[in-house]
N, C-alpha and C positions, 0 to 999 in steps of 0.2 A: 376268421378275420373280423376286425374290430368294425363295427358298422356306424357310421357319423351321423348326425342330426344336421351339424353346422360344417361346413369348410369353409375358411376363405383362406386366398389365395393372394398374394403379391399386391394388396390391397396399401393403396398411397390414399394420401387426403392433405391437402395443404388449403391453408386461408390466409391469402397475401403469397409475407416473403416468410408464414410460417408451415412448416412441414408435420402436421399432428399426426399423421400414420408414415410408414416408410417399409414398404415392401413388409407387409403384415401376413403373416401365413398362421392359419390356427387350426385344427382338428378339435371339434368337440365331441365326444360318444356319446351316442341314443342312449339314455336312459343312467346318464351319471349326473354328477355335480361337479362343474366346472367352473375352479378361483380363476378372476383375473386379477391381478393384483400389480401394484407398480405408484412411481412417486406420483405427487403434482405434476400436469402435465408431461405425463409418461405417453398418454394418449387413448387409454381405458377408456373414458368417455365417448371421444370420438369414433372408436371402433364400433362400440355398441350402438351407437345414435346413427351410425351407417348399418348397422344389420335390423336395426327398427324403424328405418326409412327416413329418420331426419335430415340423414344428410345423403348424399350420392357421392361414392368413390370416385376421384379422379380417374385412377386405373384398378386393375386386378379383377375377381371373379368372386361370387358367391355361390355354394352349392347347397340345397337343403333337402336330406336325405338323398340326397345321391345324384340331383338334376340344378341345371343351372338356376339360376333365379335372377332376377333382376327387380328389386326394392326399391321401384318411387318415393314410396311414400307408406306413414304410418298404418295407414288401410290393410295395405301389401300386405305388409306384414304379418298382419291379423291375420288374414286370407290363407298366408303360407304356417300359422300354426305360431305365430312366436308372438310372446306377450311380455311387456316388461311394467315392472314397477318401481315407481319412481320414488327417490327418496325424500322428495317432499309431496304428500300422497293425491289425488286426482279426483278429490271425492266432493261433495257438495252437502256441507253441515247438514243444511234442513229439510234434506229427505232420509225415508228408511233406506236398510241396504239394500233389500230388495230393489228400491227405484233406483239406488245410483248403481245397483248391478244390470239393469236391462238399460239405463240412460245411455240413447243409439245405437242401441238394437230390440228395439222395443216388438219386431216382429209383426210389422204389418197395421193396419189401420185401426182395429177391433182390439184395443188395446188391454182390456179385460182379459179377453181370452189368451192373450203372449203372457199376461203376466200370471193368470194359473199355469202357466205351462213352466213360466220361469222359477213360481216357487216350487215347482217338483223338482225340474232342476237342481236347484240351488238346496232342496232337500237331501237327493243322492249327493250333491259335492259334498257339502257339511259331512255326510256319512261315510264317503270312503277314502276322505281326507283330515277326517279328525278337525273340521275347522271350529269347530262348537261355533258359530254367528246366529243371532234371531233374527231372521229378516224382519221383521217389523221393528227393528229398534233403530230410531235417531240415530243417526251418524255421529253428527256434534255431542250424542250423548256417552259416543265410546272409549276408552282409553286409545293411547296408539300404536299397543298392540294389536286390538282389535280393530279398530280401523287397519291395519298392513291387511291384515287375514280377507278384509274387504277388497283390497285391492286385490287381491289372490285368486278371490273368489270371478272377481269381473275379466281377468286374463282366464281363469280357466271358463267360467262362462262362454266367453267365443272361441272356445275350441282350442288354446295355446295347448299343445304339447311341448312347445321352448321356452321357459322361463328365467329371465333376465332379473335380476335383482341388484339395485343400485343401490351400497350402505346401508344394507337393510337392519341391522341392531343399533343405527347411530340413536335410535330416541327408546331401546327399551333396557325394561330390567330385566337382570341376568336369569331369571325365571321365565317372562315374555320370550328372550332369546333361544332358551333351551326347550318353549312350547314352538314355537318358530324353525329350530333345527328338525324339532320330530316329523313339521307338515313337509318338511323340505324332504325327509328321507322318503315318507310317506308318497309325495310325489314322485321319487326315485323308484320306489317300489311297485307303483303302477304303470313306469315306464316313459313317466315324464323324464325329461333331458333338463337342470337347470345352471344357468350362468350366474356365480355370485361374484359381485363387485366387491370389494374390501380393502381397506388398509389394517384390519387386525388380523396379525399371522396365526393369533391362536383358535381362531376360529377357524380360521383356514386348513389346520393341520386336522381340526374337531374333525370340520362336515364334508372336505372338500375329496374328491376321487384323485384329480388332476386339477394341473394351476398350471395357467400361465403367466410368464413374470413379462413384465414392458417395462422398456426405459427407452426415455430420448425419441419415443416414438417408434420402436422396434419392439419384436419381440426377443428377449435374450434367452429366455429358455420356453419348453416345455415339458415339466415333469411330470410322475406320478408322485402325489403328495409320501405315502410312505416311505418314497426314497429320498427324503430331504427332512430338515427342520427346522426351525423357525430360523435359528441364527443364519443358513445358508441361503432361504429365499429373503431374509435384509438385504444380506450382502450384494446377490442379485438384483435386487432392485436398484441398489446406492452405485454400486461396482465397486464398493472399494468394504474390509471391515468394519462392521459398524457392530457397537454393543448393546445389546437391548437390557441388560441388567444396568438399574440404578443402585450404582456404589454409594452408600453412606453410612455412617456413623450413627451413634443412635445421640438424639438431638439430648442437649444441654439447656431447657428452657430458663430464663429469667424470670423478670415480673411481669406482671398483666401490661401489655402496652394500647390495648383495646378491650375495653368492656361493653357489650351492649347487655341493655338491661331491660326488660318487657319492651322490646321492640314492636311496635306495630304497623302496618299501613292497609288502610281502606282504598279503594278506589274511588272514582266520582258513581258508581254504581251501586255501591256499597258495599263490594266482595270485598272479606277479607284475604290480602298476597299476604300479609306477614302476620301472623298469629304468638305476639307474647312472647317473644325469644329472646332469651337469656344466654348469653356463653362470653368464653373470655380468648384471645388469644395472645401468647406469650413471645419474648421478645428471643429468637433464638429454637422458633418451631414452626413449620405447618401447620396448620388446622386445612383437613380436605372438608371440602362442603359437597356429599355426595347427593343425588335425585335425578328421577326423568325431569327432565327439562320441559319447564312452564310449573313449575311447583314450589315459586319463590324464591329461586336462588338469583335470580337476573336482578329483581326487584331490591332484593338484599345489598347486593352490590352496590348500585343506585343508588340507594340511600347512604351507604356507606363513605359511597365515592363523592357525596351532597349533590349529586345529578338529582336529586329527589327530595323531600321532608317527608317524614315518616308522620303519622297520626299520633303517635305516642311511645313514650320509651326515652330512653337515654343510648348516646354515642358520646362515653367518656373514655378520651385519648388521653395517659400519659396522666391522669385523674384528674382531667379538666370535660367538665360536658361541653360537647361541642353544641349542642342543641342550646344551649342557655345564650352562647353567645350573639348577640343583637347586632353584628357588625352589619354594615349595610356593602360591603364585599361580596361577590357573588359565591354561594355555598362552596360550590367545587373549588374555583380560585385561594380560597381561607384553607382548603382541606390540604391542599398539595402545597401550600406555602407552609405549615406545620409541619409537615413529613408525612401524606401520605399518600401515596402512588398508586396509581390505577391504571390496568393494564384491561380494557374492556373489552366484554366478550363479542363483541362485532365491529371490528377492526375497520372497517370498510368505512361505517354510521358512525363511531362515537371515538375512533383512534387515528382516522389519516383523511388528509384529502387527497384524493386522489388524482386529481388536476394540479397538485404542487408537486413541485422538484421533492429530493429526496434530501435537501438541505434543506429546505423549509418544513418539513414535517418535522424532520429532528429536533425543531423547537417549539414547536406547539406546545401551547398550555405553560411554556415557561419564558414564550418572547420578551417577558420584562427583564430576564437576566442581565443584570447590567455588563459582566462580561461580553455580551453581545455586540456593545458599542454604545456610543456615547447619547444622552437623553432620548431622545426620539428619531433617532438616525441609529439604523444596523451597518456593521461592520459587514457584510459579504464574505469575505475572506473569513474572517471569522466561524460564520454560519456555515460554511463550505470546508473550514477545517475542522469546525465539530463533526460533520455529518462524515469525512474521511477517518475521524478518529472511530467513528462509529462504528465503520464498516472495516476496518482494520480489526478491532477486536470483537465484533458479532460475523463476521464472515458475510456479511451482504455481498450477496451478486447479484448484477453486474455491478463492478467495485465503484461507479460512477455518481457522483452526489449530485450531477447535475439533470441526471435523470427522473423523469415522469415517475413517481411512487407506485402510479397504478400501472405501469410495465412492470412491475417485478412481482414475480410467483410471489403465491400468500404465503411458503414458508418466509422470504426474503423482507413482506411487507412485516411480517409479527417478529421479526429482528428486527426492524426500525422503531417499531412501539418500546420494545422493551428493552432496547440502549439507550432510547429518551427518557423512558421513566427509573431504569437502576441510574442512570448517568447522576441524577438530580437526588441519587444518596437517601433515599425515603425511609422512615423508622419503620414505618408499616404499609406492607406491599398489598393490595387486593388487586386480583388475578383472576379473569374469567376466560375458561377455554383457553388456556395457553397456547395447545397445539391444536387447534382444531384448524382440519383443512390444510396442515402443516405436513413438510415429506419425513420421512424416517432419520433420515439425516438429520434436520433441523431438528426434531422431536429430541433425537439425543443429546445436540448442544445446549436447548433449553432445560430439560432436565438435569443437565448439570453445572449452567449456572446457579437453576434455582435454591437447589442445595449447595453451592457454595454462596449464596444471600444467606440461607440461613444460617450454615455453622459462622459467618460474619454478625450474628445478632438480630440480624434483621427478624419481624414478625410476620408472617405470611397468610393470609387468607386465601384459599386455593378451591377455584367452583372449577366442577368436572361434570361432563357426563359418563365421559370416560372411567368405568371402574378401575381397572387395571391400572390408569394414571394416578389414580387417588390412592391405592394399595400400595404402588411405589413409589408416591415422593410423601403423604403425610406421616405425620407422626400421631398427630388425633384425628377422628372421622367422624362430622356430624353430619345426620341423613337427615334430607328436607323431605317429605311431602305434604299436600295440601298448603301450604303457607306455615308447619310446624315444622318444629324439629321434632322427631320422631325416636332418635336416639345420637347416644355419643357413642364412640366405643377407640379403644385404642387403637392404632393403624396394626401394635402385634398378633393382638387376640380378633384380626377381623377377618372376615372373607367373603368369597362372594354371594357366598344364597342366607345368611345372616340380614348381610348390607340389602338384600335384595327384598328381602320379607320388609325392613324398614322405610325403603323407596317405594313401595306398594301399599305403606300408611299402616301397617304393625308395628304400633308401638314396643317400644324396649325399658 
């Protein structure tokens, strides 16, 4: 008989008049890997944030290894063997690993002596889990792959034999990932039990033993991963067909509609984010712009989108420098009145307010429209029949214009950005994280606008962290790291441990 780590049992959770768990039953096996996987607000989170004591179940039971349990609080947790790690990570830049791996549980008063104890410790872990970490090295000085391995190190540190992993490849390279799947099996192999959180299915069919699918706050299946694949846990998740292949043609480019030219930017500190970048993009293609994220591609944008002025270089649109021109208009306002549209990558900060309706967002950044109504007075109805025309052709839901922006799921919100900025006809699109945080559904609809902007002419700049998104919508690939481009390569002849060596600062 199969022996469990985790059960829960008819597990409810509501906040208000919303229901985020609904009669939740899951079996997890001692010493496999277990997907949870499911859309936006399917309820993943709150399940896990109740078995690591954030939250307390309304009703239902938890069992661990085989006895009841009842989880106050994150302590508990610890106490009963389960550690999770978060996807934005727990650590504190300016100590070694070492210190943020005994930080509170330091062992006692005599603190010298806990922490020889801790580096032997943390010796055998490194050793029977393949972590390679130096305890003595800087946190802030490690990538963030090695920083995850830290957080790894500080759940098993206090004893976890259940490990929780929230998006754990969202910030590495596809080499990071597959050192990352090894420590994962490895774990499995000494009999660790772990729970991977994810919205990529291909990873999930990779690493995973068993998955369970949530939607709407229930659980709709639980399988063994070999008896399924990818296409059937979409479908589960969405309930309805959904395609994961992007259909297109192979692109038709025009002329250069964007040239930058030894682009730079310093900071006030004197780092250089943008180092000397040269490239062009054409009217009628993608350009993906692949790298871990914080390695100049936000920065790029920014400048691009005139949210910023670069140190030096040229941004000639259409073969005009936009840098030459002296208008006293504010940078961004001059860029989007030209034609060029920006779709930024934190939606929340630089694309929506979120205390306005969902007809006053639809016009951000372009409320001078004079469409809108007459000199300094909006038309309403107007505003309100844009924002319905919106949500008629991008499928927003709930189909209501008059509704709070920041009520609607982040797929819903990144359909509002991006029927305001295609609405407004732009020659040249920059696009940061299109789907991030978006459900499978929505992933698909965006994907296949976006290719139908370009075979319309349009020119595309497209920042991913996402590999796989960058594989199937570009047609060219330029990989950033440190503040360079690192290489170009074409979207046919590319792949992933090519593109990975390049994100990792190997030049091409």
């Amino acid at each position: 008989m199969t022996e469990f780590a985790i059960e829960l049992t008819g597990i409810n959770k509501s906040f208000g008049a919303v229901q985020a768990n609904r009669d939740v039953t899951m079996s997890i096996a001692k010493g496999s890997i277990h997907g949870v996987i499911g859309e936006n607000g399917a309820g993943k989170s709150t399940l896990m944030s109740i078995l690591y004591g954030y939250y307390q179940a309304d009703s239902g039971s938890i069992r661990i290894n085989g006895r009841d349990a009842a989880i106050r609080n994150s302590q508990e947790a610890i106490g009963l063997g389960i550690g999770m790690v978060h996807q934005h990570f727990m650590l504190v830049d300016t100590f070694t690993v070492l210190e943020n791996i005994v930080l509170g549980a330091e062992g006692g008063r005599l603190l010298k002596q806990g922490m020889d104890q801790a580096r032997e410790h943390l010796k055998a872990l490194n050793r029977d889990y393949s972590l390679e970490v130096d305890p003595d090295a800087i946190v802030g000085d490690l990538g963030v792959g090695l920083q995850q391995r830290v957080e790894i190190l500080k759940a098993l540190y206090r004893g976890a034999d259940v490990l929780i992993l929230d998006e754990p490849t969202a910030v590495l390279t596809p080499q990071e990932a597959d050192h990352l799947f090894h420590i994962l099996r490895s774990l499995k192999e000494q009999g660790k039990t772990v729970i991977l959180i994810t919205h990529k299915l291909r990873e999930v069919m990779d690493i995973t033993d068993n998955v369970s699918v949530m939607r709407a706050g229930t659980v709709v299946a639980n399988v063994h991963t070999r008896e399924v694949d990818k296409e059937k846990l979409a479908d589960l998740m969405v309930g309805r067909k959904v395609s994961l292949k992007v259909d297109k043609a192979a692109a038709k480019p025009g002329a250069a509609a964007l040239e930058i030219k030894g682009l730079s930017l310093t900071d006030a500190r004197g780092v250089k984010l943008l180092d000397n970048l040269d490239f062009q993009v054409r009217a009628g293609e993608i350009v993906g712009v692949a790298g871990v994220s914080g390695n100049g591609q936000s920065e790029l944008l920014e400048v691009l989108a005139g949210m910023r002025a670069p140190t030096a270089g040229e941004i000639v649109y259409k073969g005009r420098d936009l840098l030459k021109d002296k208008s006293r208009q504010p940078r961004a306002a001059r860029y989007r009145r030209l034609g060029i549209g920006h779709i930024p990558e934190d939606r929340s900060r630089e694309g929506l307010v979120k205390a306005f309706s969902m007809f006053e967002n639809a016009i951000l950044g372009y409320h001078d429209d004079p469409a809108l109504g007459r000199g300094p007075w909006y038309s309403r109805r107007k505003l309100v029949a844009r924002a319905r025309d919106f949500i008629g052709q991008f499928d927003i839901r709930p189909a209501n214009p008059l509704l709070r922006v920041g009520l609607l799921s982040g797929g819903n919100q990144q359909k509002v950005v991006l029927a305001r900025e295609i609405h407004a006809n732009p020659d040249v699109l920059l696009i940061g994280q299109p789907t991030r945080g978006v459900d499978i559904g929505a992933i698909e609809f965006i994907h296949k606008r976006l290719i139908q902007l370009r075979d319309e002419g349009k020119a595309i700049l497209l920042v991913s962290v996402e590999l796989d998104e960058i594989l199937a919508l570009a047609d060219r690939i330029l990989v950033m790291a440190g503040g360079q481009i690192t290489g170009e390569v074409a979207a046919k002849d590319a792949d992933a441990t090519s593109l990975g060596l390049l994100m990792g600062g190997h030049k091409h």
